[in-house]
N, C-alpha and C positions, 0 to 999 in steps of 0.2 A: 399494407404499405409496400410499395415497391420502388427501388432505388433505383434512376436511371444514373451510372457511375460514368462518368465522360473519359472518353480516350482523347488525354492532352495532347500527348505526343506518342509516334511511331518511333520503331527501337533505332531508325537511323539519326532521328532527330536527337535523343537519346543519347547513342554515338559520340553527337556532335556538342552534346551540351556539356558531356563529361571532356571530353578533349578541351575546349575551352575554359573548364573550371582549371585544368592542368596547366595549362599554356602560359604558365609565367614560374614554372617551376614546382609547383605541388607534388607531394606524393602518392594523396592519395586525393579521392573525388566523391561524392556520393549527390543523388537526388533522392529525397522524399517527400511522395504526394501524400494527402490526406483528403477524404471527403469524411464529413462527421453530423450527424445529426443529434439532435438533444432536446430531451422533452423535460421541463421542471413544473411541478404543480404543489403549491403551499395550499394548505387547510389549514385556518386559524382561524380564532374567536367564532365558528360555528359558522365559517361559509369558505368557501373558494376565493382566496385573496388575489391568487396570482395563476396564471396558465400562461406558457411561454414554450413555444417549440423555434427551433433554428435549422438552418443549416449553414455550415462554413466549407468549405473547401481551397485548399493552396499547395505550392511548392514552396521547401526549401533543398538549398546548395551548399555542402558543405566539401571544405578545400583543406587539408592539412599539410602543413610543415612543420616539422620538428615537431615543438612540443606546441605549435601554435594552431589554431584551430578561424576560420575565416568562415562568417554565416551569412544569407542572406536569403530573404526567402518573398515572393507575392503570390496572388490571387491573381492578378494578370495570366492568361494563359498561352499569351500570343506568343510564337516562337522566337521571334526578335526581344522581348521582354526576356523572354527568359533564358536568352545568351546574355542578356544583359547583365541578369541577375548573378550569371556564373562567374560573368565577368568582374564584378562586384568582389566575390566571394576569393576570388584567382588570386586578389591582392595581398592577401598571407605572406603567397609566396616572396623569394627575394627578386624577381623579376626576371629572371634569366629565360628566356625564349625558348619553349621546345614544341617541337612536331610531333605529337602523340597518336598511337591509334588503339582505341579501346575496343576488345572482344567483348562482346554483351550476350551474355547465355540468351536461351529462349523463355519468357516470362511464365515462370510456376507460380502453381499455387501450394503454400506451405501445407505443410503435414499438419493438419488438427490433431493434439493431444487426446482430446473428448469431441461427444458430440454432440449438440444443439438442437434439437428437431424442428422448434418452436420458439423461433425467438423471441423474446421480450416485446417486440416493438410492434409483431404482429398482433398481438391483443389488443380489441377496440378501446378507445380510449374512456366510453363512458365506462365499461367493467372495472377500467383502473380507479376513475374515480369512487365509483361505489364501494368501491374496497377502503379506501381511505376516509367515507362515510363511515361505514361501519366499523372500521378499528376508532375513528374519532366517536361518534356514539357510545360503545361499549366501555371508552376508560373514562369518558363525561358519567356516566351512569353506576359508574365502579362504586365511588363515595361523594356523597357529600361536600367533602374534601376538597376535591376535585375542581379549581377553579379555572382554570388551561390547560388547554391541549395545544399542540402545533405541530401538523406533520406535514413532512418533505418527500416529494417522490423525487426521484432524477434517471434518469434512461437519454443511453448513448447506445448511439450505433458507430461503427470508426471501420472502412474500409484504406488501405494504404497500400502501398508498394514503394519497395526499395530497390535503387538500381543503381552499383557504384564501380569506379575505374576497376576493380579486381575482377569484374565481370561477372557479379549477381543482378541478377533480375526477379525478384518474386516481389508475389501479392498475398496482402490477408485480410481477415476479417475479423470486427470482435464486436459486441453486444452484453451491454450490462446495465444490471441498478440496484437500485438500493432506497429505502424507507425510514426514514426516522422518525421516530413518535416520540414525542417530550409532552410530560404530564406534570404540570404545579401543583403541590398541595398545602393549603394554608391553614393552621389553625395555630390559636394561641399567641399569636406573632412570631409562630414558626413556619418557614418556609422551605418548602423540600423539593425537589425534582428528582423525577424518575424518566428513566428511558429503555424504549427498545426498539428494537431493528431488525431488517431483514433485507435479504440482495443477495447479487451474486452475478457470476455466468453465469445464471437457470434461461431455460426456455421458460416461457408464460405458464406452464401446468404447475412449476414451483409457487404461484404466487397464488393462481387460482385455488389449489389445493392448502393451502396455509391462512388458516384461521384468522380474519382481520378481530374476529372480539378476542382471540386467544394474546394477538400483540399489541392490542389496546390495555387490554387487564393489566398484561406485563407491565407496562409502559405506570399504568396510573399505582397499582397494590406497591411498586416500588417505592414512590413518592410517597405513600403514604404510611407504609412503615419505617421510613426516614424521619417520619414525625414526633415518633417516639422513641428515637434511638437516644443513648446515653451521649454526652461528649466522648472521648477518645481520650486513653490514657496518652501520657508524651512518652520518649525513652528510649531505649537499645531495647529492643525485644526481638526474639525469631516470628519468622512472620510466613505464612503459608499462603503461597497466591493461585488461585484456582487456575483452570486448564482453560485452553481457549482466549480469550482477553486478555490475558494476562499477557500475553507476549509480547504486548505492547513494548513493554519494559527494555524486554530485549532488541525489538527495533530499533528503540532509539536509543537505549543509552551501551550497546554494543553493537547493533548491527551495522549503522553510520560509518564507526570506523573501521570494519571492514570493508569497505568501497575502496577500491581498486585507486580513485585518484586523491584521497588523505595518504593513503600508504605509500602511491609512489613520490610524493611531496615529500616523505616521510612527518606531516604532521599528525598523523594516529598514532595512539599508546599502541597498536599494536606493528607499528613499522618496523621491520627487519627482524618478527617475530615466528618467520614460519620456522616449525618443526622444535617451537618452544611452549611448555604449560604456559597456559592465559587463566584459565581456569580451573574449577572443581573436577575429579576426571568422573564424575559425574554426569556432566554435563558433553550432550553434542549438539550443536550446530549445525542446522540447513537451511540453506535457500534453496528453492522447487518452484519453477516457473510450469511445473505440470500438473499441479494439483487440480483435480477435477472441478468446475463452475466457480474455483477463486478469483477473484478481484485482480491477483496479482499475475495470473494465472494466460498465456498467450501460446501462439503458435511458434511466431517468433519477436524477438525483439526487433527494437523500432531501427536496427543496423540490418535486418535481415538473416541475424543469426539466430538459429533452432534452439527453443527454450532445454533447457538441462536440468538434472538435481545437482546441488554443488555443495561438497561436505565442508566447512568454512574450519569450523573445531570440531573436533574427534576426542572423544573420551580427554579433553582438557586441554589436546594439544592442534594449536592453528595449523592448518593443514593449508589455507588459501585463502584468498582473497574473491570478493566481488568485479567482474571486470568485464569493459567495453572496448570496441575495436581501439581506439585509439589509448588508452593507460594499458592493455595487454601489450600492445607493440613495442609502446615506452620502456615494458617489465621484463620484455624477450619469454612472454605468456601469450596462451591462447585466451582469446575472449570466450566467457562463459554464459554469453547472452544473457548480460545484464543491462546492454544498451540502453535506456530508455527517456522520452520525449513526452512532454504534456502536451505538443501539437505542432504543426509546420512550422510554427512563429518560432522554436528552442531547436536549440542541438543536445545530441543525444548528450547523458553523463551514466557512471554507472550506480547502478541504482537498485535495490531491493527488488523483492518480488512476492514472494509467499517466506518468510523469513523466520522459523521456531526452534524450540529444542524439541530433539527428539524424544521419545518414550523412554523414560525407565523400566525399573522393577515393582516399586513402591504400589503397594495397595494406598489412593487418596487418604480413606481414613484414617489409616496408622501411623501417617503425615500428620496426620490433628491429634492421635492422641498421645504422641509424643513431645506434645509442649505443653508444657506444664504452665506458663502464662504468657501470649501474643496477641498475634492479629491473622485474623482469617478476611484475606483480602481478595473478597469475590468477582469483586467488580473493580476495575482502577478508570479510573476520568482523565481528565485533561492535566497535562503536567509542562514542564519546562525542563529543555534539556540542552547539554553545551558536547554535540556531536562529535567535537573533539577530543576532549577529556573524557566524557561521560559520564559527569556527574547531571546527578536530577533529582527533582522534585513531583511527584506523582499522588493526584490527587487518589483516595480510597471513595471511587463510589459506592459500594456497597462493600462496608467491613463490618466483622461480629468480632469481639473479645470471645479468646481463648480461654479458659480457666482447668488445670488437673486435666489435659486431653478432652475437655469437652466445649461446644459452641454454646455461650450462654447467652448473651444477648447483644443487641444491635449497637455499631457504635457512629457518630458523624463527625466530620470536621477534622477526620485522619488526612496525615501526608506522608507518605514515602521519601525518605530525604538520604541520598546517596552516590553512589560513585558504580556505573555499571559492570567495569571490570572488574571491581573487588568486590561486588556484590556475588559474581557470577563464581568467586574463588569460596566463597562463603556458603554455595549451596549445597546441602546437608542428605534430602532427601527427592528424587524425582519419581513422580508416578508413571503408572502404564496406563494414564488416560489421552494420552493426545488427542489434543485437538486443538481444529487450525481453523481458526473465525476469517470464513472466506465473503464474509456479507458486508463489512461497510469501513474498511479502510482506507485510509489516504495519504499518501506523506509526500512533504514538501522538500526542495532542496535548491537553492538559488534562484528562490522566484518560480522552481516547476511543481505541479502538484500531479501525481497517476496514484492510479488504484495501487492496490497493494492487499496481500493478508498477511498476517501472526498467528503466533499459536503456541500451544507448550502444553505440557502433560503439567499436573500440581505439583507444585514444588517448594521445597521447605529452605528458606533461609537461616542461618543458625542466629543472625543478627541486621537488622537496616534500622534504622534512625526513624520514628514515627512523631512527627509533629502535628500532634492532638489539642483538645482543647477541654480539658479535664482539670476543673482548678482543684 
C-alpha cells in the first residue's frame, strides 16, 4: 500500500493562514493537518461479519487567548476555505486588529524514538485475515465449553504536521493495531469470558511471528477456568496486583489527576502539591512517550513537541505535572509533550501516554507469600472511575485467593473498591518486574479517545476494599 499524502498548502500560504488566525488579537496560532487510514475487521459466530477500510484527511486552526482557546477545523482544502476557517477560529480573540508576520522554520521531519522496518499496513490483507481464522479456530476447538468467539482487528496509519505562530514546522508519522479475542464459556448456567490481545507500534514480522493458536487458547483456557472459580470473598484485605495490566489502576485513578489542566484549575487532589509526599515512598511515577512499539509511544506530540520521559512522583514525592503548550504557559512551565488529539475534528489537551510505576526491589513471589489471607489480582477489567477524586471501582478479571503466602484457588465476581491516592499511600511492597502493556490501550477524555499504554512491576497493597460475592 502506498500513500499518496497531498501538499495542501505551500509554507507562504502557511504564513498567511497563521497571520489571519492572529488578526483579531490572538497569541498564539497553530495548523494541524492529518491524513489517516484505518482498516477494522470482526470475525464472529464462525464468519467475517464486517470488513471496513477508510480514509479521512483535514485541517484544523487553533487561536488562543488567555486561558481561552477558539477551534475550527474542514476537509475543504481550498485556500480561501481555509482563511475562512482561521478566520473562524481568530474570534477568541477580543477583536483588536494587528498586522502580524509569522517566521515559519523549513518543514522537518521529527526525530523517530524507534524504528519500524515494516509496517503494519504493508501486510496483504488476506495474511491478516488468516490469522484471525486460526486464532478463531484454535480457542473454538480449545473445549467444548467454548460457545463464542469474537475478534477485532483495527490498524491505523496517521501521517500529520504541525505548524504554529512560534515558527515550528514539522511532519510525522505513526502506524498501529491491535487484536482482541473474547472467548464465552457456558456450562451449568455459568457463564465466563475470557480474553486476549495483541498490538502495538510493531512492524508486520510482530504479528506474522506470534502464534494465532497460542492467542486463541489464551483467550478461550481463560473463560474456561472462570467456570469453576469460587465466588470472592468481600472485605479489607491486601491485595497483590500483577505487573503489566495492572496499571491500569494507576491511569486512571492517579494518573488523570496529574494532567496539567485539573491542576491548573486547581480541581485535582494533587493541585499545589509539588514537592509534597502523595504517596508511598515506594512508589514512582512515569509517563515515557519513548517506549519502544507502545500504543502511547510517538515522535512527537500532536503540538509538535518532542516526546520526553517525565518523572510525575519520585520515591512518594510529586515532582510534576503532565502538560500541553497551552496549561504549561498558564503554569509559567515548559510543555512536556503531552499535547495530545483524537484527530483534526479536537484540539489538543494534555493527556497521558505510556503512564507506570517504576520498578522496585521486591522479588513478585515474596509479595504473595507475605500475605497471609488476600487477592492475587492477575488480571483487572473494566472499572469506573471519578478522574477527579479518584476514587474507583475495578472489576478483578482474573483473581486467585491468597491463603498462608500461597495461591490457592480461583476466585469471580471480585471488585476493587477505592480511592487512588490513598490506595497508592498504602503500597507495601513493589517488585522488579516492570512491565509496560504496550498492546491495546485506550483512554478517553471529553469526548477524545488516543492510544495509550500502562504498566507496573507487582505490587502489594497493605489494604483495598474487595467487593465479592461469597455468601
Amino acid at each position: 500500500m502506498n500513500f499518496i499524502l497531498p501538499e495542501i498548502l505551500e509554507s507562504w500560504q502557511i504564513k498567511k493562514v497563521l497571520e489571519k488566525a492572529l488578526s483579531r488579537g490572538g497569541e498564539f496560532a497553530e495548523i494541524y493537518f492529518e491524513y489517516k487510514t484505518e482498516t477494522m475487521i470482526n470475525l464472529s459466530e464462525n464468519k467475517i461479519k464486517s470488513l471496513n477500510s477508510g480514509v479521512s484527511s483535514g485541517l484544523g486552526i487553533r487561536v488562543i487567548s488567555g486561558t481561552r482557546t477558539g477551534y475550527a477545523y474542514t476537509d475543504d482544502f481550498s485556500f480561501e476555505k481555509i482563511l475562512n476557517v482561521a478566520e473562524v477560529a481568530s474570534y477568541i480573540a477580543d477583536g483588536s486588529s494587528k498586522i502580524l508576520s509569522v517566521n515559519l522554520e523549513e518543514k522537518r521531519k521529527a526525530k523517530q524514538n524507534y524504528l519500524i522496518e515494516k509496517p503494519i499496513y504493508l501486510l496483504d490483507l488476506d495474511k491478516k485475515i488468516e490469522w484471525l481464522w486460526r486464532a478463531n479456530d484454535s480457542a473454538r476447538s480449545y473445549d467444548g465449553r467454548i460457545k463464542q468467539v469474537d475478534i477485532n482487528y483495527q490498524e491505523t496509519f496517521r501521517y500529520f504536521w504541525v505548524a504554529n505562530s512560534e515558527g515550528t514546522f514539522v511532519e510525522s508519522d505513526d502506524s498501529l493495531f491491535r487484536i482482541f479475542i473474547t472467548s464465552i464459556a457456558i456450562d451449568d448456567g455459568l457463564r465466563e469470558m475470557g480474553v486476549s490481545y495483541l498490538g502495538g507500534r510493531y512492524g508486520y514480522d510482530y504479528l506474522v511471528g506470534y502464534s494465532p493458536e497460542k492467542a486463541g487458547v489464551e483467550s478461550a483456557s481463560q473463560a474456561v477456568s472462570k467456570l469453576s472459580a469460587k465466588p470472592a470473598p468481600a472485605g479489607n484485605f491486601p491485595v497483590v496486583i500483577k505487573s503489566g495490566w495492572g496499571g491500569v489502576l494507576v491511569h486512571e485513578a492517579v494518573g488523570h489527576g496529574l494532567e496539567g489542566d485539573f491542576n491548573r484549575k486547581g480541581i485535582s487532589v494533587y493541585s499545589g502539591k509539588i514537592g509534597q509526599k502523595v504517596c508511598s515512598e515506594l512508589v514512582t511515577i512515569i509517563d515515557d512517550g519513548t517506549v519502544p512499539n507502545s500504543r502511547g509511544s510517538l515522535a512527537i506530540d500532536d503540538e509538535g513537541t518532542p516526546m520526553q520521559k517525565t518523572i510525575l512522583i519520585e520515591n512518594g514525592i510529586l515532582r510534576g505535572y503532565m502538560l500541553d503548550k497551552l496549561n504549561a504557559k498558564l503554569m509559567n512551565l515548559e510543555s512536556t509533550g503531552n499535547g495530545r488529539r483524537e484527530s483534526y475534528k479536537h484540539y489538543p489537551l494534555p493527556r497521558m501516554r505510556n503512564t507506570y510505576i517504576d520498578a522496585g526491589k521486591d522479588n513478585p513471589d515474596d509479595l504473595i507469600k507475605s500475605v497471609k489471607f488476600g487477592i492475587y489480582a492477575k488480571s483487572l477489567g473494566g472499572g469506573q472511575v471519578d478522574i477527579v477524586s479518584g476514587n474507583f471501582v475495578f472489576e478483578v478479571n482474573e483473581g486467585y485467593l491468597i491463603e498462608n503466602g500461597e495461591i490457592t484457588y480461583q476466585i469471580r465476581g471480585a471488585n476493587l473498591i477505592g480511592n487512588g491516592p490513598e490506595i497508592m499511600k498504602k503500597v507495601i511492597g513493589v517488585g522488579n518486574d516492570l512491565e509496560i502493556e504496550k498492546r491495546t490501550g485506550s483512554c478517553g477524555k471529553d469526548g477524545q479517545y488516543i492510544p495509550v499504554g500502562v504498566g507496573q512491576p507487582t505490587i502489594l497493597v497493605s489494604e483495598i476494599t474487595v467487593g465479592g460475592t461469597q455468601i
